[in-house]
C-alpha positions in Angstrom: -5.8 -30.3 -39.1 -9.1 -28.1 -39.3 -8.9 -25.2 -42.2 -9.4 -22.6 -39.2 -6.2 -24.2 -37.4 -4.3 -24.3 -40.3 -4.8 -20.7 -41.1 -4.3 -19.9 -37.4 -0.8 -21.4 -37.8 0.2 -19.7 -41.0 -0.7 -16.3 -39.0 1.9 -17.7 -36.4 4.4 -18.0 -38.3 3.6 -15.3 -40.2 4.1 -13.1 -36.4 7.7 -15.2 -36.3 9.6 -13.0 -39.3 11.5 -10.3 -38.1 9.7 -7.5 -39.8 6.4 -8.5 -37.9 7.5 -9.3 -34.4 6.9 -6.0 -32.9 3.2 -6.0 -34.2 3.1 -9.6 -32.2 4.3 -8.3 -29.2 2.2 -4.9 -29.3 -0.9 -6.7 -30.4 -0.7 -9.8 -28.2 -1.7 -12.6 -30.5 -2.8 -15.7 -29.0 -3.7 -17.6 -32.2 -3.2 -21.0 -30.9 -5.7 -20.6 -28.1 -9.3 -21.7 -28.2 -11.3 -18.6 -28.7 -13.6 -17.5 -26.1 -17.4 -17.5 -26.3 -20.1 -14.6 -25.5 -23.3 -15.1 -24.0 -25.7 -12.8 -22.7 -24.6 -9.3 -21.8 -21.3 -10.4 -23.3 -19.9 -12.5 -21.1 -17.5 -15.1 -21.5 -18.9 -18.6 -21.7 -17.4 -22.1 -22.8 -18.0 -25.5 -22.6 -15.0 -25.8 -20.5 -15.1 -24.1 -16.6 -10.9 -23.6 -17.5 -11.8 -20.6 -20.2 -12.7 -18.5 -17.6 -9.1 -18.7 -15.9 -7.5 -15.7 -16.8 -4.0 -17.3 -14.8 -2.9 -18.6 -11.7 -0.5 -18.0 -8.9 0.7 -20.3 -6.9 -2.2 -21.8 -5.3 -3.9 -18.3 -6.6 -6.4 -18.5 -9.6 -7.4 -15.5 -11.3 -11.0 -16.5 -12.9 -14.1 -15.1 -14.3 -17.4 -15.7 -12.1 -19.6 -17.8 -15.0 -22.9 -18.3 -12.5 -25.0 -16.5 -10.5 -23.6 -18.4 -7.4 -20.0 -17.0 -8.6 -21.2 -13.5 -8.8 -22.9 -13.5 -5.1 -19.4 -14.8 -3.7 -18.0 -11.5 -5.0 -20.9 -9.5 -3.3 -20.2 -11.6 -0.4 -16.6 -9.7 0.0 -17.5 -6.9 -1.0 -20.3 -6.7 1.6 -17.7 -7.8 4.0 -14.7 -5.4 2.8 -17.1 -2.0 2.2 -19.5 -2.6 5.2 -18.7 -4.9 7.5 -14.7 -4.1 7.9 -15.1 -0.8 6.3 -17.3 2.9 6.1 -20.0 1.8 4.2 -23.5 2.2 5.6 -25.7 -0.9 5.1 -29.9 -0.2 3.9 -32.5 -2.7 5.3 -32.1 -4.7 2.3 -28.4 -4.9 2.3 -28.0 -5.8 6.0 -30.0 -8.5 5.6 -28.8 -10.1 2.3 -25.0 -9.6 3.4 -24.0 -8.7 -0.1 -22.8 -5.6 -1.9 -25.1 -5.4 -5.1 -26.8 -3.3 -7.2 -28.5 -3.7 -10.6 -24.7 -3.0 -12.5 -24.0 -6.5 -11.4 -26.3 -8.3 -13.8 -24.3 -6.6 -16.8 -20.9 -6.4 -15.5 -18.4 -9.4 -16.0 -16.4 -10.2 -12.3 -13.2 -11.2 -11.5 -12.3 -13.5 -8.9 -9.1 -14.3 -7.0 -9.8 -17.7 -5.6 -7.1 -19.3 -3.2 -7.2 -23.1 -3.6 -5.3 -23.7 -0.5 -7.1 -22.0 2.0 -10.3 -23.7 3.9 -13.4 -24.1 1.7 -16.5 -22.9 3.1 -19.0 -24.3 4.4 -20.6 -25.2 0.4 -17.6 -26.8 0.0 -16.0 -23.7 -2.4 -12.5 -22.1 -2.3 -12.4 -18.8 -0.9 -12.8 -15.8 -3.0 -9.8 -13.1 -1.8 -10.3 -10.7 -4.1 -12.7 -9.2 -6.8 -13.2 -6.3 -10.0 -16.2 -5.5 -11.7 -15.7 -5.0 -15.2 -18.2 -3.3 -17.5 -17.6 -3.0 -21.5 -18.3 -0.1 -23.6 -20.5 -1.8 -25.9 -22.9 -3.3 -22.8 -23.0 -0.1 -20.9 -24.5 1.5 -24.2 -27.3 -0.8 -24.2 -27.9 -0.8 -20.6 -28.1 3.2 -19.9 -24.5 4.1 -19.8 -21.3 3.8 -17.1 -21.7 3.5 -13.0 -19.4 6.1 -13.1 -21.8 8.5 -15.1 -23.2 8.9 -11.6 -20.3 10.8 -10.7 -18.3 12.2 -13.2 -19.2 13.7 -16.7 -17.3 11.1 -18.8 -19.4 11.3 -22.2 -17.1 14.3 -23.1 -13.4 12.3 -23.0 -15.5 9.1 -24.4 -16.9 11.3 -27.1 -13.6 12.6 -28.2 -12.0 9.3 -28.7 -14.7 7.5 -31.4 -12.7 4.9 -32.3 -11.5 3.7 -29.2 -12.7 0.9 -26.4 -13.9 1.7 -23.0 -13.4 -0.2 -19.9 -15.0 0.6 -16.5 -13.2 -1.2 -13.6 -14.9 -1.0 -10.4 -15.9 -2.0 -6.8 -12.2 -3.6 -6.0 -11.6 -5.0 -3.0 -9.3 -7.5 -1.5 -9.6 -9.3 1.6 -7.0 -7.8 4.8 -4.6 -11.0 5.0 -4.1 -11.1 1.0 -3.3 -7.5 0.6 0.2 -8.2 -1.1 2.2 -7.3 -3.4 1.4 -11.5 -4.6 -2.5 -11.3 -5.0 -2.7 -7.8 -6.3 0.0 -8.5 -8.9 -2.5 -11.6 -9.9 -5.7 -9.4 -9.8 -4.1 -6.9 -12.4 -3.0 -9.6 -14.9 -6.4 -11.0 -14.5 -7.8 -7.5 -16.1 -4.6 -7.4 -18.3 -5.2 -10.5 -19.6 -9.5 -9.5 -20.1 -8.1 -6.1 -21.6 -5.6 -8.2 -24.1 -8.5 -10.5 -25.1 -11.0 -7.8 -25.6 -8.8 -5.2 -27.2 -9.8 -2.3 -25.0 -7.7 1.0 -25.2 -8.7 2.7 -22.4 -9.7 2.1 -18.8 -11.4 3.9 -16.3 -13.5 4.2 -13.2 -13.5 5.7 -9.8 -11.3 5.5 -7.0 -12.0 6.1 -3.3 -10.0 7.8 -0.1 -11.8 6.8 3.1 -13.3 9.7 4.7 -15.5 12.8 3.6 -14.1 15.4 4.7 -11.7 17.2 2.1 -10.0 19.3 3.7 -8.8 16.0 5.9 -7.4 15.2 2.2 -6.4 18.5 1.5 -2.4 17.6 0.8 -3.2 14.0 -1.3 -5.9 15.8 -2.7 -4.0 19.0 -4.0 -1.1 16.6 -5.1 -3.1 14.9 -8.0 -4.4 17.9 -8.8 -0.5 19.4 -9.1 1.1 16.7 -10.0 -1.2 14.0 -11.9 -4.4 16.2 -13.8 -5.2 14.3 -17.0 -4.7 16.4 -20.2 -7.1 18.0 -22.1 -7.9 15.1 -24.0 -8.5 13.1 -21.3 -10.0 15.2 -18.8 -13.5 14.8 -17.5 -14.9 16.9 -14.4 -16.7 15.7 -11.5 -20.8 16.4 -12.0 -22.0 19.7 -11.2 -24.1 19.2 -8.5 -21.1 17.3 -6.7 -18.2 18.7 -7.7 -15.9 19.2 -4.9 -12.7 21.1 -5.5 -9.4 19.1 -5.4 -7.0 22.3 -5.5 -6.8 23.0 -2.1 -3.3 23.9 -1.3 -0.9 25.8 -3.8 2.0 23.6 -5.6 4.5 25.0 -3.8 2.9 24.0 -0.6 2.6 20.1 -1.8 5.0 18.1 0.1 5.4 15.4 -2.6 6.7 12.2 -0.5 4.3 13.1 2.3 1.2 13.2 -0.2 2.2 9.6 -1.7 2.1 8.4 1.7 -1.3 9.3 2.2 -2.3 7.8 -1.1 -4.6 5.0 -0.9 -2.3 1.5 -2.3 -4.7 1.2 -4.9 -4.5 4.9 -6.5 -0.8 4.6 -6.1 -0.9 1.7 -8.2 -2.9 3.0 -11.1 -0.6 5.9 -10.7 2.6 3.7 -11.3 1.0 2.0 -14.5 0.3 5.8 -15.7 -3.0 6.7 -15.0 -4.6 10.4 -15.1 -6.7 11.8 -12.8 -9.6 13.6 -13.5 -10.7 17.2 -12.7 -12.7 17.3 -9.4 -13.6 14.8 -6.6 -16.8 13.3 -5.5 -18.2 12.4 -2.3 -19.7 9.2 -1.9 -21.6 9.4 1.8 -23.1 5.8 1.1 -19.6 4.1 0.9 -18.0 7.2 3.2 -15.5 7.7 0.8 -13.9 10.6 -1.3 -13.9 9.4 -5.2 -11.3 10.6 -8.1 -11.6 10.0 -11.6 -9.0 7.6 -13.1 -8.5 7.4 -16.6 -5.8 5.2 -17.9 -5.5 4.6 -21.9 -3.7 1.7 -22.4 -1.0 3.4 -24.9 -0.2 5.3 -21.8 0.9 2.1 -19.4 4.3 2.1 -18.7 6.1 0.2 -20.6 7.7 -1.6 -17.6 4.9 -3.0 -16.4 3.4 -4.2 -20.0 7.1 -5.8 -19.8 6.8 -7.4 -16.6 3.0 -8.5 -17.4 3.9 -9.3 -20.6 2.2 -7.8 -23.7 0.5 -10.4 -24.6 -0.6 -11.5 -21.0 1.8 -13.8 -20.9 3.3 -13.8 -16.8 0.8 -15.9 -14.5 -0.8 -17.3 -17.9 -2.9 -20.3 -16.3 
């Protein structure tokens, strides 16, 4: 046995005493794994293809895209989900290339939800089904800062928390037929598992209602405002020049069961795992769509759901 194996397994066992197995199950040690690689832009790189799965489902993988070819698969559905099923409105450029992209792509690392038992295309690949864009902290500082920047004023929150790790998710999207409790359960441990790895404390990034027209959103609207406003250590507004007011109808007024209906699946999910929302909304008349702020530290997860996920990634591991 190698001296860095041996001194893994002493750790191990060190996790196994009584005293220490609440650190091992709040820190999520995975000594006995290979450890993951970085290469450019920090991405995760190995000799092996498998170190990219971050689990599986079924005939579901959960993956990291390691080429080029990987990363234009995502664009490929998201081209698909944001302009040709949904709002979006396509440039010259985009129409033409059929893929969502934009220069974040080069920097960001992307998840993929590959289903191994559906046709392959016409390449001869398994269909990607779903997709996150993930940007760290460290390579947003080095590339000019967060996509969400463009929105919302996030230095502020990210200013007041020094010693902690950012992560933006972004530009979700699964395809119609896989929208399930089955693959979006496997899309989150995918980022649980990156978060885990990583050890990121908080996550955030913007989230989108169909539509801009507020006061169409006025009730959903006014019930994040009421009912889910990040406090003041977490709160970050919407820019200046595009801040559009979220407080539209008094609390009182809020019918609660009525606004969660009207909730998008995907904020109601980062609401369940114990997300904040973030003061002000955004319009986005590229992707018609009306953005809010999330902001989720990872202290502030349910504890249910770090339980069902397992804290140390543990539930779909591949």
């Amino acid at each position: 046995m190698q001296p860095d194996q041996i001194a893994r397994s002493k750790n191990f066992l060190k996790l196994l005493r009584p005293e220490t197995a609440g650190v091992a199950a709040h820190n999520a040690i995975t000594w006995l794994k290979p450890a993951l690689k970085l290469g450019d832009h920090g991405r995760l790189i190995g000799p092996d293809p498998q170190a990219a799965t971050l689990g599986r489902l079924g005939s579901l993988e959960v993956r990291l895209a390691q080429k080029k070819h990987d990363v234009k698969r995502a664009q490929k559905l998201r081209y698909r989900v944001f302009y040709k099923d949904g709002t979006a409105v396509a440039d010259a450029a985009t129409m033409l290339a059929r893929r969502d992209k934009d220069a974040f792509d080069a920097i960001c690392d992307h998840v993929l939800v590959i289903d191994h038992a559906a046709k392959p295309s016409l390449s001869g690949k398994q269909p990607v089904v779903g997709t996150y864009r993930l940007l760290r902290q460290d390579v947003a500082e080095r590339h000019g800062g967060f996509y969400t920047e463009h929105e919302f004023d996030i230095g502020g929150v990210i200013g007041r928390h020094p010693d902690l790790r950012f992560l933006e998710l972004g530009r979700s999207c699964v395809l119609p037929p896989y929208r399930n409790k089955r693959t979006v359960e496997l899309l989150w441990h995918g980022i649980w598992t990156y978060v885990r790895q990583h050890g990121f404390d908080v996550m955030l990034g913007c989230a989108s209602f169909d539509g801009t027209d507020p006061e169409r959103l006025a009730l959903p609207l006014s019930f994040l405002h009421h009912y889910a406003s990040a406090p003041e250590e977490w709160r970050a507004r919407a820019t200046p020049s595009r801040y559009v007011e979220m407080n539209r109808m008094p609390k009182e007024a809020v019918n609660q069961k009525a606004a969660l209906r009207e909730l998008p699946p995907l904020i109601k999910g980062y609401l369940r795992l114990g997300a904040y929302i973030g003061d002000g909304a955004v319009i986005d008349y590229q992707f018609g769509t009306t953005d809010v702020l999330i902001i989720m530290p990872v202290s502030a997860i349910s504890s249910r759901y770090i339980e069902h996920f397992g804290a140390d990634a543990s539930r779909h591991a591949a």
